[in-house]
N, C-alpha and C positions, 0 to 999 in steps of 0.2 A: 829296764824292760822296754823291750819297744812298744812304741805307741800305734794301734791299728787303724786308726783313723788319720786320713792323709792330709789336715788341714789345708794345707797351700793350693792342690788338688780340689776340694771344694771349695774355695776360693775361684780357681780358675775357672770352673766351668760356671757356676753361679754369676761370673763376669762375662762370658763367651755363651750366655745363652738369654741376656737381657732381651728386654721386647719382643717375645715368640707372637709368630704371625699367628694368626686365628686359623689357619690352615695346620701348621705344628698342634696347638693343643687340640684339637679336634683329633687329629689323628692320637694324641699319646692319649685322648677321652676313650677314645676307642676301641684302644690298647687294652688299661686297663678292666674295661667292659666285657673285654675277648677273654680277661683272667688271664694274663700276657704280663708278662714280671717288666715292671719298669725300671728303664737304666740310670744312674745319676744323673745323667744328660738330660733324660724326660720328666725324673720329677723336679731340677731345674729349671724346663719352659714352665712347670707347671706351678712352680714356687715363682716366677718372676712374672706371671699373669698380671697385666695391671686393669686392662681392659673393663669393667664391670659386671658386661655381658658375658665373657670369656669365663670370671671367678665363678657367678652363679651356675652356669654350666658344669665347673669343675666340682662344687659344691652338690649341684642335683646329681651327677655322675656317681662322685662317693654316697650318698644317699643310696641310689641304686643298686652298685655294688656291694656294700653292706648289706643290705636287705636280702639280693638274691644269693649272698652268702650264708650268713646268720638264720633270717628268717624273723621275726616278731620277739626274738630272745633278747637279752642281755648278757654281754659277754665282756667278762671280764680278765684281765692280763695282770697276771704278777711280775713284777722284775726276777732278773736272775742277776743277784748281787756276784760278784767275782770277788770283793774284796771291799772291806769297810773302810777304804783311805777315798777321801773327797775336800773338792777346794774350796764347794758351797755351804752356805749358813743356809738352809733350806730350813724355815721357822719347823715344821712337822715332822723332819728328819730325824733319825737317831743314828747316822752316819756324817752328819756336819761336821764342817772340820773343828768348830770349838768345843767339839767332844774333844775330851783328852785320853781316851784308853790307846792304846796300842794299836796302830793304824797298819793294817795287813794287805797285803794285794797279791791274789793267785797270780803262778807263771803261767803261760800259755800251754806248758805242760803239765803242769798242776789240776789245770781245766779239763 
C-alpha cells in the first residue's frame, strides 16, 4: 500500500523554512485569524518559530482562534482508526504493535 504521507517532502520544507522572519509569522498569524487554510509551508514557519516573542503570539493567536470558533465549549475529537496495524507501544493503546491479533489495514478503496 502506498504510503500518503510524503516523509522526505516534509523533511524539506521544515529544512527550507528554518528562521521565519517576524514579518512571515505575523503574516501566516493572520492567515489563520482570516480562517485562511494554512499550507505545509506556513505551518513550517510556524513550527520552526524560535523567537519567544514570535511563539507566545502564535500561542495567543490559537487561543483566539479557538475561542472565536468553539466558543466557551469543549470539544472533543475521536480518531478515525483505518486499520489496527501500528509500530508504537503506546502504554494506553490497544492497537500497539505487542498486541498479537491479526494486524489489518484498510485499502484506500476500502476507505
Amino acid at each position: 500500500m502506498k504510503n500518503f504521507i510524503d516523509h522526505d517532502e516534509i523533511i524539506e520544507i521544515l529544512e527550507a523554512t528554518r528562521n521565519p522572519t517576524q514579518e512571515q509569522v505575523k503574516t501566516i498569524i493572520q492567515k489563520s485569524l482570516n480562517k485562511q487554510r494554512l499550507s505545509l509551508f506556513d505551518t513550517a514557519l510556524l513550527v520552526n518559530a524560535n523567537d519567544p516573542t514570535l511563539v507566545a503570539e502564535i500561542k495567543d493567536a490559537a487561543k483566539t482562534l479557538k475561542q472565536n470558533i468553539y466558543g466557551k465549549r469543549i470539544v472533543l475529537f475521536a480518531p478515525l482508526y483505518i486499520g489496527n496495524l501500528c509500530i508504537n507501544n503506546c502504554t494506553y493503546c490497544g492497537f500497539k504493535a505487542r498486541i498479537q491479533p491479526k494486524k489489518e489495514q484498510l485499502s484506500l478503496v476500502m476507505i
